[in-house]
C-alpha positions in Angstrom: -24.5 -8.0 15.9 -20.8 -8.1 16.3 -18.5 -8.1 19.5 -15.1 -5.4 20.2 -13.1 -8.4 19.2 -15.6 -10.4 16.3 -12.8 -10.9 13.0 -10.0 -9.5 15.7 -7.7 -12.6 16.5 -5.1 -11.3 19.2 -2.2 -13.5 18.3 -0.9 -15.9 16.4 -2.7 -18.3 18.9 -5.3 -18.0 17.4 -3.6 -18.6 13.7 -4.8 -22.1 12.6 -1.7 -23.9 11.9 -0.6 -25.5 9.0 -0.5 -29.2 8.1 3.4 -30.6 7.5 3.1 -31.3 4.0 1.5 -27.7 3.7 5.4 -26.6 3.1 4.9 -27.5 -0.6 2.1 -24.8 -1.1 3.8 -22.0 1.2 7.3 -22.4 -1.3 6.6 -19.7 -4.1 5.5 -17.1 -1.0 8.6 -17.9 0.7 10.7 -17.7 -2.3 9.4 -14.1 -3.5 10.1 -13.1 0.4 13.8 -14.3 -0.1 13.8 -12.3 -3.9 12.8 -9.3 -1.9 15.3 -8.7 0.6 17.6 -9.8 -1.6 19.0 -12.5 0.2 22.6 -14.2 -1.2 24.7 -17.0 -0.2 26.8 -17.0 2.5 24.6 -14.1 4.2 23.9 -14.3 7.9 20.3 -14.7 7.9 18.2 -14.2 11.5 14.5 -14.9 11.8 13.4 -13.8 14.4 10.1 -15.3 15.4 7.4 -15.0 18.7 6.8 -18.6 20.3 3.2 -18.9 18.6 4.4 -18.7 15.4 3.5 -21.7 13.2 6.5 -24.3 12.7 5.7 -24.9 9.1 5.8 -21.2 8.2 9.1 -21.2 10.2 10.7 -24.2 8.2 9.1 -22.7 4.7 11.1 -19.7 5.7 14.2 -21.1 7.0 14.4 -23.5 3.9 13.8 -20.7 1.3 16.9 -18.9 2.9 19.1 -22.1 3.4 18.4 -23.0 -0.7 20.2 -19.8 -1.5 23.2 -21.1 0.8 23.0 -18.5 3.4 23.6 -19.0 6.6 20.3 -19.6 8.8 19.1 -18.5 12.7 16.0 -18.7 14.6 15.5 -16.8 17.5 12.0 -17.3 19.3 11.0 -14.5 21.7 8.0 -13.6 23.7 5.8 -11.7 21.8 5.6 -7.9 21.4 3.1 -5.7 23.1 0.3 -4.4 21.4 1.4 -0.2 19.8 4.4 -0.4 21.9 2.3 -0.2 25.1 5.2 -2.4 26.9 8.0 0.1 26.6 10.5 -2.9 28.3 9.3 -5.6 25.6 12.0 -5.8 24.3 14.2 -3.4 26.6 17.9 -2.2 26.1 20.5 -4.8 25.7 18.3 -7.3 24.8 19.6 -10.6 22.7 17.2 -9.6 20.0 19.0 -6.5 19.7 22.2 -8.4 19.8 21.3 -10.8 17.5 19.9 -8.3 14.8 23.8 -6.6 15.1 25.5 -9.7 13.7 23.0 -10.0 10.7 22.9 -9.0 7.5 19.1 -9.6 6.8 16.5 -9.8 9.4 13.3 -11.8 8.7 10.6 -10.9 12.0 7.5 -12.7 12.2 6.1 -10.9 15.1 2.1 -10.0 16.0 2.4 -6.5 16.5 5.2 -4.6 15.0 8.1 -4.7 16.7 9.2 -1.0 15.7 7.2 0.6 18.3 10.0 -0.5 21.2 13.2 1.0 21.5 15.7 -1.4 20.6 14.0 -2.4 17.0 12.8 1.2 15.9 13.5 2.6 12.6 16.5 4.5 13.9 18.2 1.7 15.6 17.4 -0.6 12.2 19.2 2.2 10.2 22.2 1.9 12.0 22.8 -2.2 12.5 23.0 -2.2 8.8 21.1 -4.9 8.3 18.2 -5.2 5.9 14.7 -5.9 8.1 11.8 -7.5 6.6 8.8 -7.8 9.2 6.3 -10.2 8.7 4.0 -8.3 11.3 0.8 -10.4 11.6 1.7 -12.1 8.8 3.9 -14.6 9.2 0.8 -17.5 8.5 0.1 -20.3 6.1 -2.4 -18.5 4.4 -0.6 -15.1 4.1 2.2 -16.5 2.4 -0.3 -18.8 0.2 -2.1 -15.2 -1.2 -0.3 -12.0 -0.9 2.8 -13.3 -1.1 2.2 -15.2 -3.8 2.4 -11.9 -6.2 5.4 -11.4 -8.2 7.5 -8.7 -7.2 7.6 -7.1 -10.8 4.1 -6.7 -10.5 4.0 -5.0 -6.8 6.6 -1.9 -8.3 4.6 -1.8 -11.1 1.4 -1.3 -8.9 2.9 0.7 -6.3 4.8 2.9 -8.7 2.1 4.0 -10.2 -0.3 4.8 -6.7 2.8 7.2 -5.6 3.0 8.9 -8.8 -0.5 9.8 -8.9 -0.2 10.6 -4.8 3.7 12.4 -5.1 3.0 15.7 -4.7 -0.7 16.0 -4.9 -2.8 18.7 -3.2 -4.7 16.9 -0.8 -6.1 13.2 -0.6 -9.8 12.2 1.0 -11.0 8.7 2.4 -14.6 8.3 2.5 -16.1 5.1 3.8 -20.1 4.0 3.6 -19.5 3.7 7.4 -19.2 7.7 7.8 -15.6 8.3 7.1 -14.8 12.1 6.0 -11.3 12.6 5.5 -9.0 14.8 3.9 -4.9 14.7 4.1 -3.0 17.7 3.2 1.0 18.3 2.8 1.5 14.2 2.4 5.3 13.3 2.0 5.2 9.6 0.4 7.7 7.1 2.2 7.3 4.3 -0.8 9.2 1.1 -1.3 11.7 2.4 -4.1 13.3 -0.5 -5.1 15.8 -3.0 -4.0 16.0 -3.7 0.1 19.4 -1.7 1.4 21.2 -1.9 4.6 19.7 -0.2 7.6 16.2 -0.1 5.6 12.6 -2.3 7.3 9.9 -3.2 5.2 6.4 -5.4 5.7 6.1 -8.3 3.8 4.3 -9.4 2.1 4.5 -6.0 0.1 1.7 -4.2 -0.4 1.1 -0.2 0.0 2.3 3.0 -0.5 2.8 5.1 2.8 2.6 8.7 3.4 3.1 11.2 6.2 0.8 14.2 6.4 1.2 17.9 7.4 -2.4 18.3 8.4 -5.5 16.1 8.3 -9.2 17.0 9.4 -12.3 15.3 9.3 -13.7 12.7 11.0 -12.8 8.6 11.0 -15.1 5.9 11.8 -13.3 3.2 13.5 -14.0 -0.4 11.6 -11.1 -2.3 13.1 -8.3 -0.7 15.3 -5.1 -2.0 17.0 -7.1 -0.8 20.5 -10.3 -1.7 20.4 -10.8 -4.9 17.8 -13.7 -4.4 15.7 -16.2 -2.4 17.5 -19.8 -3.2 17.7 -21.0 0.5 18.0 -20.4 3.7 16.1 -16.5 4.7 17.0 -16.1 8.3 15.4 -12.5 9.7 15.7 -12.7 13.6 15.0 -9.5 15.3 13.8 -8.3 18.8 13.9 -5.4 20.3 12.2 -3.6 16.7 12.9 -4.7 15.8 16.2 -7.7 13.9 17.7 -10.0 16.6 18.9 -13.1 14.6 20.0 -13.6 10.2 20.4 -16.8 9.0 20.7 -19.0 5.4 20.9 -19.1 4.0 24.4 -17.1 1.2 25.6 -14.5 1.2 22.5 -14.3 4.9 22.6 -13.1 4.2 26.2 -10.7 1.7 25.8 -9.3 4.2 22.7 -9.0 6.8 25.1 -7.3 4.5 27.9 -4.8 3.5 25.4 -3.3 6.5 24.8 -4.3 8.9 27.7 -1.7 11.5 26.8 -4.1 11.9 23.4 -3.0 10.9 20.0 -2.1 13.1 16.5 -2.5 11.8 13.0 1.0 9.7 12.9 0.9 8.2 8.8 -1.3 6.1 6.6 -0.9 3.9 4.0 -3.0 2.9 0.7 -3.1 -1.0 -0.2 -2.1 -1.8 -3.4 -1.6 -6.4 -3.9 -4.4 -7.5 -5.6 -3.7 -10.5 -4.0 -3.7 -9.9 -0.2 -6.5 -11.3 1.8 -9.5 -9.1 3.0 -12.0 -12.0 4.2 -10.2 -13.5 7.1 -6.9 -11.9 7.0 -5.4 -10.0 10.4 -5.4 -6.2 10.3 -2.5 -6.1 9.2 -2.3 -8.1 6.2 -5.8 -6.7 5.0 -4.0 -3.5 4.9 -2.1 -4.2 1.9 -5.0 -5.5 -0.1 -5.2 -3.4 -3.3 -8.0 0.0 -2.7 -7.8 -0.8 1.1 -6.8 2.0 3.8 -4.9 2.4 7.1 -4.1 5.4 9.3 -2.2 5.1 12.6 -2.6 7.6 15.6 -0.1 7.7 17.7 0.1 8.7 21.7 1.3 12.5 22.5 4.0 13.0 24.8 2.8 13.4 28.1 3.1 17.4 27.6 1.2 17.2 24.9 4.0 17.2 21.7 3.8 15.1 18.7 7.1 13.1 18.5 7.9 11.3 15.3 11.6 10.3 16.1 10.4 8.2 18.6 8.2 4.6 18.9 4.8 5.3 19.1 4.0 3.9 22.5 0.4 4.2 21.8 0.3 3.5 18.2 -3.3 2.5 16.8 -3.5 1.3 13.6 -7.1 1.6 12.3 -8.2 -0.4 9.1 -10.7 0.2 6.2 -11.5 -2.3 4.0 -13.9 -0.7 1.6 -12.7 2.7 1.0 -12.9 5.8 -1.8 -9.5 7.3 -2.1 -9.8 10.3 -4.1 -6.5 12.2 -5.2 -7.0 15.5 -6.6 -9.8 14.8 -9.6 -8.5 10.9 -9.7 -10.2 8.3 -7.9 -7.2 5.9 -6.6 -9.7 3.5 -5.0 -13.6 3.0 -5.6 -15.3 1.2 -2.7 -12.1 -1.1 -2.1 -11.1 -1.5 -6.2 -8.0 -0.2 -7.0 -8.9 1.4 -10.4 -5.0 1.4 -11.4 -5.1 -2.5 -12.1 -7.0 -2.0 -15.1 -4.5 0.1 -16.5 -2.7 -1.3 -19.9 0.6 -0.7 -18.5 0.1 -2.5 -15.3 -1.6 -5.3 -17.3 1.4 -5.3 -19.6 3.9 -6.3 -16.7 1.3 -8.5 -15.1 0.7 -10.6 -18.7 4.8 -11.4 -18.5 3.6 -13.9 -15.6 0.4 -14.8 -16.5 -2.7 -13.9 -17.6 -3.5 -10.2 -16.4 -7.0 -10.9 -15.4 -5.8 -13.8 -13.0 -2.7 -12.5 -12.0 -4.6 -8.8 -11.2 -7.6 -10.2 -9.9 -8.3 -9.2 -6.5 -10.9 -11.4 -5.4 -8.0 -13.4 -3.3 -10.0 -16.8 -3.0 -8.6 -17.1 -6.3 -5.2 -18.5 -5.4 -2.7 -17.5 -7.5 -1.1 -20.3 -9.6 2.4 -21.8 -8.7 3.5 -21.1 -12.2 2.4 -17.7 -12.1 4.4 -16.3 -9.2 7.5 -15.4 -10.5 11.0 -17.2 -10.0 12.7 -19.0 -13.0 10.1 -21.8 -13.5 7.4 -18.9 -14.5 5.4 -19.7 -17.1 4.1 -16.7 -19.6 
């Protein structure tokens, strides 16, 4: 018997912290973070962090930007509000919208994202011309000790492959052992193409291919949600040409529905593809990006009823599934949680160039990846 909030920590309060010398085993993470946005001397480099945040993940981060000579700021901030449900956290005019004008590469390790408020949504991130990397509930010791550990080579290699089996395809179904029958139609793939550019926000550690659908219909069992923790009933989501038609299983359903009162549509999801990512443990949203796992996020309706895209989703609930089938077309992308690309010889191939591919691929993350397998110029092959 589980509780609404069993395996759901709320902040990084409740993120163990690390011990000082713990630096030393959080420095290949922080350096593929740093390879990833690209970061160069003599940048202007803010990281923007909540109060809770762990001080040794701060200084791994702050020293992995300051070896490359750039030039480093921390900014600590209260923390965001859960799916933008604080429209005023942060509001207009704030200093973290000031500060994020003057950079040229923005490092957030906030809780919940901060693109669901105003001043740090997509649209405003496009046009500071800075490149954002958000650490969103993922800015811990042991995130950047596993999933970060993989080798960027070997994340494009991954994700490359997922979007070219999902560009363009029919339809895609999730299916869970839990209940889950799902099907996407009309998906539009938003996937990480290559080198971080001005104006562009990406998660770290990297991890999934995203897509936005035209339609979806079926019916999602909740396992872990942004509203409602991990529930300890039945939570079935029913959806109808894109929008929630029907929520129900008691007190969870409730708090769902009180979340977004103005109802919710089918906003984007996201297939997990780093083999290295935590599931046992890890917060919502780093589980996410473990390779074969799943995430959709509703998102509120306008208060007449309109889906709005364009805007921060001020009742965005991400819902997480651990253990998924992802079928695309004929191909099975995931089987119960395995990503069935990773035994793939070309994926191998790239893999091998850091290691060997059954460790480096292996995605039973209690098996830490190596120091010398995790890229950077002291690789070993």
């Amino acid at each position: 018997m589980t509780t609404p909030y069993a395996g759901s920590p709320y902040s990084y309060f409740e993120a163990p912290t690390a011990a000082p010398l713990g630096i030393v085993e959080l420095m290949p993470g922080a350096r593929n973070l740093m390879e990833y946005a690209g970061v160069a001397a003599g940048e202007k480099v803010l990281i923007l962090t909540e109060h809770t945040v762990d001080p040794v993940v701060l200084q791994a981060l702050a020293a992995a930007a300051a070896y490359r000579n750039a030039e480093v700021s921390l900014l600590s901030v209260a923390p965001f509000s859960p799916g933008g449900s604080d429209r005023e956290n942060p509001g207009v005019d704030s200093i973290p919208e000031a500060a994020h004008g003057r950079a040229d590469v923005v490092i957030s390790c906030t809780w919940w994202a901060e693109v669901h408020c105003q001043p740090l949504f997509f649209s405003q991130v496009a046009q500071k011309g800075a490149r954002f990397v958000s650490l969103h509930m993922a800015a811990t010791a042991a995130c950047l000790n596993t999933g970060a550990r993989l080798p960027p080579e070997v994340y494009y290699a991954i994700m490359r492959r997922a979007a070219e089996i999902m560009d363009g395809a029919a339809e895609l179904h999730l299916a869970t052992a839990a209940g889950t029958d799902l099907t996407f139609k009309g998906v539009t793939l938003t996937p990480d193409d290559g080198p971080l550019v001005p104006g562009g926000w990406r998660p770290f550690p990297y991890g999934g291919v995203n897509f936005y659908p035209e339609s979806c219909d079926g019916v999602f069992v909740i396992e872990d949600s942004t509203a409602t923790g991990v529930p300890d009933e039945r939570l079935a989501v029913t959806m109808v040409d894109n929008l929630v038609a029907e929520i129900e299983g008691g007190i969870a359903a409730e708090q769902l529905r009180r979340f977004g009162p103005d109802g919710y549509y089918m906003r984007h999801a996201l297939l997990g593809v780093n083999p290295k990512v935590r599931l046992a443990g890890g917060t919502q949203f780093e589980r996410e990006k473990h390779a074969g796992a799943f995430y959709l996020g509703i998102d509120g309706l306008t208060p007449d009823g309109a889906a709005d895209p364009s805007q921060p989703g001020y009742a965005h609930c991400d819902c997480q599934f651990d253990r998924p089938t992802v079928t695309v077309g004929d191909t099975v992308l995931s089987r119960e949680g395995r990503l069935t690309i990773l035994d793939e010889p070309a994926i191998r191939e790239v893999a091998a160039r850091f290691g060997p591919p059954e460790l480096v691929l292996d995605d039973n993350p209690q098996l830490i990846l190596p120091r010398r397998h995790t890229g950077g110029p002291t690789k070993s092959n």
